[in-house]
KOLTIGU-770435 format. One record per residue: residue number from 1; residue in three letters; x, y, z of N, C-alpha, C in turn. Coordinates in steps of 0.02 Angstrom, whole numbers. Example, Ala and Ser with C-alpha at 12.3 -4.5 7.8 and 13.67 -1.06 7.14 Angstrom:
<rs>
1; Ala; 660; -284; 390; 615; -225; 390; 660; -165; 390
2; Ser; 642; -112; 354; 684; -53; 357; 645; 2; 394
</rs>
This chain:
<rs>
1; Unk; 915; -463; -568; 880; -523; -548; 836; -547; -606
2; Unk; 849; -608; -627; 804; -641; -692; 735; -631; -642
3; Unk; 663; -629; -729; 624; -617; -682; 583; -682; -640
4; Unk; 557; -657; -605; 506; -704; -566; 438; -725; -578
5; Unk; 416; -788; -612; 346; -803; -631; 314; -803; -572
6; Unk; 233; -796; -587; 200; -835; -541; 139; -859; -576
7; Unk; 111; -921; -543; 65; -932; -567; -16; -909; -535
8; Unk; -66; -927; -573; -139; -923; -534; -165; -961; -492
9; Unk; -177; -899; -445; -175; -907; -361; -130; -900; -322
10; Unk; -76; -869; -343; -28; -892; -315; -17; -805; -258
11; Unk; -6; -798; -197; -46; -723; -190; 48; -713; -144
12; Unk; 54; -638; -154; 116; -602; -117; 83; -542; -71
13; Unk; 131; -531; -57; 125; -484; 18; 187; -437; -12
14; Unk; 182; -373; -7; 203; -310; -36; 213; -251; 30
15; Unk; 273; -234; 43; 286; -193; 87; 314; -117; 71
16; Unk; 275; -75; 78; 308; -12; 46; 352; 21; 106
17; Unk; 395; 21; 109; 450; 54; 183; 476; 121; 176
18; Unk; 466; 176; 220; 492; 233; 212; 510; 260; 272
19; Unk; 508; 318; 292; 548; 343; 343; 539; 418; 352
20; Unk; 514; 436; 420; 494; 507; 441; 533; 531; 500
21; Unk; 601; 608; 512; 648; 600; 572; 666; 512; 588
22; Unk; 684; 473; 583; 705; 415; 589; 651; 362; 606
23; Unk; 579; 385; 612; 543; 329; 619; 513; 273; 553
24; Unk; 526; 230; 545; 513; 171; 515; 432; 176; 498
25; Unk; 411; 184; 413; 335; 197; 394; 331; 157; 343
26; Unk; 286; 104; 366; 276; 33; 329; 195; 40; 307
27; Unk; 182; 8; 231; 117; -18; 222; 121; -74; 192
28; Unk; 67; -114; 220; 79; -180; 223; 1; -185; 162
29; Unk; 20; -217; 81; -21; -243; 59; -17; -328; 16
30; Unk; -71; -349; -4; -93; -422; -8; -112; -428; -72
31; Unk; -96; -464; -119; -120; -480; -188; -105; -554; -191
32; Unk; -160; -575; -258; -162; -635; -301; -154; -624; -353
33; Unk; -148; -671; -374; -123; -685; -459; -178; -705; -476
34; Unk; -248; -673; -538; -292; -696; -556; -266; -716; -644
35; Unk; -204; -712; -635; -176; -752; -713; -121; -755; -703
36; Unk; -97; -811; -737; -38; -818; -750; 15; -735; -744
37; Unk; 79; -740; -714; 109; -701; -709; 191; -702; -749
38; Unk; 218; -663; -808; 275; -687; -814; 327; -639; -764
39; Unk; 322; -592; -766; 359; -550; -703; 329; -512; -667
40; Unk; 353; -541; -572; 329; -522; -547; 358; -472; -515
41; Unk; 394; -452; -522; 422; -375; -524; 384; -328; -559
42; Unk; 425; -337; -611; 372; -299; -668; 294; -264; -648
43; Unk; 266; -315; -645; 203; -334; -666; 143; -291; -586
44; Unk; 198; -324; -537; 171; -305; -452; 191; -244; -418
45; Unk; 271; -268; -419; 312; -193; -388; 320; -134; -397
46; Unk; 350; -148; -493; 356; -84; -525; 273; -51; -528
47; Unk; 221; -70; -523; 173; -50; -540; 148; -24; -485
48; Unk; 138; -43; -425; 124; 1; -356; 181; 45; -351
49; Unk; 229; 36; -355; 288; 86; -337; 263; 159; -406
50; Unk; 255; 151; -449; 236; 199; -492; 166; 244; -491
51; Unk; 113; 190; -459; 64; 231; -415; 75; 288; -332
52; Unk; 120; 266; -300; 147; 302; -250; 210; 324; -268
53; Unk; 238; 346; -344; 280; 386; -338; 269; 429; -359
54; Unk; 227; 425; -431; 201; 476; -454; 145; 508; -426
55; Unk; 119; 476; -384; 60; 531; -351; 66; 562; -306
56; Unk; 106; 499; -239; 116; 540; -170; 174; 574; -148
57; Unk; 220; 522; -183; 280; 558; -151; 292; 624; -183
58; Unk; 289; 658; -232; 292; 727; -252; 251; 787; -191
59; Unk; 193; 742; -153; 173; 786; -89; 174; 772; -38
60; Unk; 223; 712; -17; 237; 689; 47; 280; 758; 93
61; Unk; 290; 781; 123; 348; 813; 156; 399; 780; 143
62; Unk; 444; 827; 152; 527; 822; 126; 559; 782; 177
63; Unk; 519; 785; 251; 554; 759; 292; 547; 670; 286
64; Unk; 495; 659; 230; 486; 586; 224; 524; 572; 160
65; Unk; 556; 484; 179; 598; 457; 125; 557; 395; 97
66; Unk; 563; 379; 37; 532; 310; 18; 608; 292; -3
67; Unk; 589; 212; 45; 660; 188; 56; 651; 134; 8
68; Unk; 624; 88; -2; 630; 23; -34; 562; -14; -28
69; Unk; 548; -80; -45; 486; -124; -68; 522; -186; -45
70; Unk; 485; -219; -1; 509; -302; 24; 442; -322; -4
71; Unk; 455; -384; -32; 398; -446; -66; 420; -498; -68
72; Unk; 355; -547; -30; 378; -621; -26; 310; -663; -62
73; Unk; 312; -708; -75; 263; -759; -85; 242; -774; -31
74; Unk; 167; -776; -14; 133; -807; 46; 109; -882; 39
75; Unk; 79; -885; -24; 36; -934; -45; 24; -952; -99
76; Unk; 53; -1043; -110; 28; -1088; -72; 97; -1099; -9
77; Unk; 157; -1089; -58; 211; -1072; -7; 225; -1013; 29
78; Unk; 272; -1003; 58; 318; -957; 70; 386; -953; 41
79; Unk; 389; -892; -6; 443; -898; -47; 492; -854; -13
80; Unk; 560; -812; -26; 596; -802; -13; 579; -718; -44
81; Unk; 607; -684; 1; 592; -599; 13; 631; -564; -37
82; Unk; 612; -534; -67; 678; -483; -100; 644; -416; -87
83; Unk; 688; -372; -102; 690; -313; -102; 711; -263; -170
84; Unk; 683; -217; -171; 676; -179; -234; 677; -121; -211
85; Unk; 708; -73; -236; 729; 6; -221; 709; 33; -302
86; Unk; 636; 59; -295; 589; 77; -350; 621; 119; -380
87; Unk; 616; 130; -449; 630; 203; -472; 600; 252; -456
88; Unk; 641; 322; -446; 603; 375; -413; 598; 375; -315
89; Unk; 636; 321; -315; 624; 329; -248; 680; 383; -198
90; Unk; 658; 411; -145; 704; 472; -94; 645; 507; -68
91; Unk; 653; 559; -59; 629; 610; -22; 586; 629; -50
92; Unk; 527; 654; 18; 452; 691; -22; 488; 760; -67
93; Unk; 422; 773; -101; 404; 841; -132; 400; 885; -91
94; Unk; 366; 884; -47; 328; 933; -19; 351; 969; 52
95; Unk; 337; 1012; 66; 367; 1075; 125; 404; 1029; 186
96; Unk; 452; 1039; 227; 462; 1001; 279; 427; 1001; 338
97; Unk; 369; 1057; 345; 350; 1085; 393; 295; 1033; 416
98; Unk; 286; 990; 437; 237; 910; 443; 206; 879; 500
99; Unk; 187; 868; 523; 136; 826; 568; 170; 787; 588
100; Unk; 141; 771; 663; 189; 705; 686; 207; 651; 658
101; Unk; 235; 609; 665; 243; 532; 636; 203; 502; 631
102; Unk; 160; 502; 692; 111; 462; 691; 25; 485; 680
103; Unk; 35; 549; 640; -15; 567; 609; -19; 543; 538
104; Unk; -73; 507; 502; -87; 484; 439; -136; 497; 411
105; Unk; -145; 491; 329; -197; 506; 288; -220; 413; 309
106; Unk; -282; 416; 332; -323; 325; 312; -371; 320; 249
107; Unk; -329; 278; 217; -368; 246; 171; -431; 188; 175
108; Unk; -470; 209; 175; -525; 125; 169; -520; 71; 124
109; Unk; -499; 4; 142; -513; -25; 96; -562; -83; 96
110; Unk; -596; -83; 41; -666; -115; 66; -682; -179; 12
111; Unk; -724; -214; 18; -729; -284; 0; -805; -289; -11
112; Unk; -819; -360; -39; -910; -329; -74; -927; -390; -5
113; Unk; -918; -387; 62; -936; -435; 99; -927; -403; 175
114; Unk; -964; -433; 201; -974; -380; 268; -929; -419; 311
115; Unk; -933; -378; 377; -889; -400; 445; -813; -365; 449
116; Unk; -777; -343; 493; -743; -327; 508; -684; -387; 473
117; Unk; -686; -450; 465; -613; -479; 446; -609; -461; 356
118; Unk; -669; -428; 341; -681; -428; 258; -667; -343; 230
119; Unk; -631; -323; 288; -609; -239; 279; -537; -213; 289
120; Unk; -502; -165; 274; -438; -156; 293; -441; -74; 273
121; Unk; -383; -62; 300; -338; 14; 301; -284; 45; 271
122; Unk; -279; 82; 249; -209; 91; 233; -186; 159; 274
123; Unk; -137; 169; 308; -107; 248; 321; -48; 254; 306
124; Unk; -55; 322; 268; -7; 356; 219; 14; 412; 269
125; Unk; 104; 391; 276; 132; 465; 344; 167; 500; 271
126; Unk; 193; 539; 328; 220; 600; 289; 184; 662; 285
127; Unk; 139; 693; 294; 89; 738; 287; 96; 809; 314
128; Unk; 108; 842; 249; 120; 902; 267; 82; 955; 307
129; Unk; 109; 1010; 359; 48; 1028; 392; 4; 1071; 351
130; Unk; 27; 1075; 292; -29; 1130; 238; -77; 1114; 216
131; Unk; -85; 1026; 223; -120; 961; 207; -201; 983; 228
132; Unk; -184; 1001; 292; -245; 996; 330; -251; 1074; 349
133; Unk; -329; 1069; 386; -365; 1141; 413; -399; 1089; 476
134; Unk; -355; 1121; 545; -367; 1086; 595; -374; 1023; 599
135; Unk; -441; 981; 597; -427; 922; 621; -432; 856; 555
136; Unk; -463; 902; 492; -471; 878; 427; -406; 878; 371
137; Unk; -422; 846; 328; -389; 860; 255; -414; 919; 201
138; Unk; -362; 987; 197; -402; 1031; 157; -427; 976; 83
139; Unk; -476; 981; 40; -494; 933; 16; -481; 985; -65
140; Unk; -469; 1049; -56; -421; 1080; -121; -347; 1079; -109
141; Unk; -320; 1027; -63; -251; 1050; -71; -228; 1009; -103
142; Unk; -145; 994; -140; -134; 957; -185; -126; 896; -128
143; Unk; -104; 896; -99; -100; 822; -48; -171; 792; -69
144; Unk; -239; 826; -36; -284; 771; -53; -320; 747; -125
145; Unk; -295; 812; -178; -296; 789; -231; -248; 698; -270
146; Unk; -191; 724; -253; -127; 666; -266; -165; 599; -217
147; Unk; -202; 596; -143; -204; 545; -135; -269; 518; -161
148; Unk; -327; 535; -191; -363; 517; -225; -339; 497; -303
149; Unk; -288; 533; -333; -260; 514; -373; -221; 446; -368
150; Unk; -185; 428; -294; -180; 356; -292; -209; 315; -279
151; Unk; -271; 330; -243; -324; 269; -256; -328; 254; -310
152; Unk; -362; 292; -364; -380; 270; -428; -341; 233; -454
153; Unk; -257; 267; -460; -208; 207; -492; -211; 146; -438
154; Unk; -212; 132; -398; -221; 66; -368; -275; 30; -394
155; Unk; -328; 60; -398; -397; 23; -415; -377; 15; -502
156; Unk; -366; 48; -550; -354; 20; -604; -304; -29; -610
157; Unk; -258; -30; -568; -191; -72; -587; -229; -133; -565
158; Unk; -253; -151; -490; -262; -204; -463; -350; -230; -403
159; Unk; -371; -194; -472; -439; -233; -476; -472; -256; -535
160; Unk; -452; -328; -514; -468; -350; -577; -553; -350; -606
161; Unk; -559; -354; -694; -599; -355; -732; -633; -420; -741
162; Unk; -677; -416; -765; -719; -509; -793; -732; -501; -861
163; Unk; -687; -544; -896; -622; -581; -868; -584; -533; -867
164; Unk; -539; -546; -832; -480; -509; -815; -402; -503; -870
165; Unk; -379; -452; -875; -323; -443; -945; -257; -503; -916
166; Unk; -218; -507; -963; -174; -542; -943; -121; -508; -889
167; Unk; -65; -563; -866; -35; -526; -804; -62; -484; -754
168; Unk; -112; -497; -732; -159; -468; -679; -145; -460; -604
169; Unk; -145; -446; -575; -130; -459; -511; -205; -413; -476
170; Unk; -219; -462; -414; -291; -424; -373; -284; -418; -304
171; Unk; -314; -344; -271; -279; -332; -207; -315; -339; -175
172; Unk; -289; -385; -105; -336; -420; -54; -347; -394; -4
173; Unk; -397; -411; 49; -387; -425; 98; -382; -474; 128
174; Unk; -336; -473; 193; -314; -532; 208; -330; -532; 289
175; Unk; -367; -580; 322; -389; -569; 383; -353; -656; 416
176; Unk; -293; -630; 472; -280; -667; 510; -321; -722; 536
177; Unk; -359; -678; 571; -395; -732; 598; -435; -783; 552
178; Unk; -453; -788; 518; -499; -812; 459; -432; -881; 446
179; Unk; -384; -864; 398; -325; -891; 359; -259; -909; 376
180; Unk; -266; -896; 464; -196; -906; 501; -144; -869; 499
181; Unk; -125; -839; 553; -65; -783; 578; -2; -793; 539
182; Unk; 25; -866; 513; 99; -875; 497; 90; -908; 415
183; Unk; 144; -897; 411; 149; -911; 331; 155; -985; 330
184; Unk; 144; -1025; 272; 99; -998; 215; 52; -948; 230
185; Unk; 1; -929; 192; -62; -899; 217; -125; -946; 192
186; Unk; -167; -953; 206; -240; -994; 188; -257; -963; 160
187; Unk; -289; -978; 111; -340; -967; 59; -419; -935; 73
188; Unk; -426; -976; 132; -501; -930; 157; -485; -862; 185
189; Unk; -426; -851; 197; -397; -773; 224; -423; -724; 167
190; Unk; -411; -736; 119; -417; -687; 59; -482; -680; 30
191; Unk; -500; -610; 21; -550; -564; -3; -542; -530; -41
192; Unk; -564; -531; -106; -538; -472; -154; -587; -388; -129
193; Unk; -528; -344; -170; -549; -274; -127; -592; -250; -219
194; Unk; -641; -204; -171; -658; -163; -242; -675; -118; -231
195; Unk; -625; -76; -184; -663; 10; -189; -601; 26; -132
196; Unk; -579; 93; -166; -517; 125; -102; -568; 188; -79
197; Unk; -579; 226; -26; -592; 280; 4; -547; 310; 56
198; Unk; -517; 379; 31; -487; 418; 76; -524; 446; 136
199; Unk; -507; 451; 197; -536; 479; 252; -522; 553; 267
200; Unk; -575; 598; 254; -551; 677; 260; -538; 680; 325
201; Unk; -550; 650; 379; -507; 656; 459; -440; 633; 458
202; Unk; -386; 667; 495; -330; 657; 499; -331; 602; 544
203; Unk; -287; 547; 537; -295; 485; 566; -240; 475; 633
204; Unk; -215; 433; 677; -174; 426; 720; -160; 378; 719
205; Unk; -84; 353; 711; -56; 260; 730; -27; 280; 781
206; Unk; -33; 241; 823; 21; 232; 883; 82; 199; 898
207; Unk; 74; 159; 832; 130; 121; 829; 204; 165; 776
208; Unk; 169; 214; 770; 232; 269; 717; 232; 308; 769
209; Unk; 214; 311; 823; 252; 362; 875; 324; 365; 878
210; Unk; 385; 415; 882; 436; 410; 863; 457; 357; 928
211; Unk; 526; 318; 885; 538; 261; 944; 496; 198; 938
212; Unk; 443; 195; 915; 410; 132; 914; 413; 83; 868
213; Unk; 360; 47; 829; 366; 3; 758; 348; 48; 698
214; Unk; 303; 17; 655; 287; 56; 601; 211; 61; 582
</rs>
């Protein structure tokens, strides 16, 4: 695929898709373009996909797959979806022996502005049961080492500097209600993020219950 420019402001939506016993494990994240972009592959995909390959998936359980990356343009249009099957992508590292589906590591992600539409989450499945000591994250095991290790690469890749380097990209939050449910997306939706925090409590989605969404 020739590559894909984008310009400033111009913000995508980034889907990381994987798979635990057959349930469907999606994270849904939000960026802008605070410069000019010449590839946005390059520049967006390959670069989150290399933060969660090299950090997590080497301690995901075996029973989890990283399947592929869907990305579309939100804004000012809605552009057209592709899909990317990262390098390094298949099966965790780590023991098969794992936690339900719908048990997750939560990430915080936080914004320099208060209220609930100016905050977001991330949960990371796959989680081995060696991960944890009862209802926590052992916080010497390599799992919670590697996922602090992907915060950081997230926060260096895509929080931007003043001024910011070229080909930049900055990771948002994006609050529905604020910027409207359907694509395009609005502009007042978006919040830039500046700080990831892992949650040492083991988290619960209900929606990765096996059989359900993601």
């Amino acid at each position: 695929m020739p590559p894909v420019p984008a310009s400033t402001g111009d913000c995508y939506q980034v889907t990381i898709e994987g798979s635990q016993e057959g349930q469907r494990i999606a994270n849904v994240l939000n960026f802008t373009a605070v410069t000019s972009i010449d590839d946005v592959e390059l520049r967006l995909i390959a670069a989150i996909a290399e933060c969660f390959v090299s950090n997590l998936l080497p301690v995901l359980t075996s029973k989890y797959t990283l399947e592929q990356i869907r990305w579309k343009q939100t804004r000012p249009v809605l552009g057209v979806e592709h899909i990317t099957i990262p390098a390094g992508a298949g099966a965790g590292g780590g023991a098969a022996t794992a936690l339900p589906t719908l048990n997750a590591a939560c990430i915080s992600i936080r914004t320099n502005q208060g209220g609930r539409s100016k905050r977001g989450r991330m949960y990371i499945g796959g989680i081995p049961e060696s991960a944890t000591l009862d209802s926590k994250f052992d916080t010497s095991n390599a799992f919670w080492i590697a996922l602090i290790a992907f915060c950081a690469c997230v926060v260096t890749k895509f929080i931007a500097g003043d001024p910011p380097a070229a080909n930049t990209f900055q990771l948002e939050v994006y609050s529905r209600k604020i910027g409207g449910a359907s694509f395009p997306y609005g502009a007042a939706g978006f919040t830039p993020v500046v700080s990831l925090t892992p949650d040492t409590v083991v988290a619960t989605q209900r929606s990765r219950k096996l059989g359900r969404g993601a």
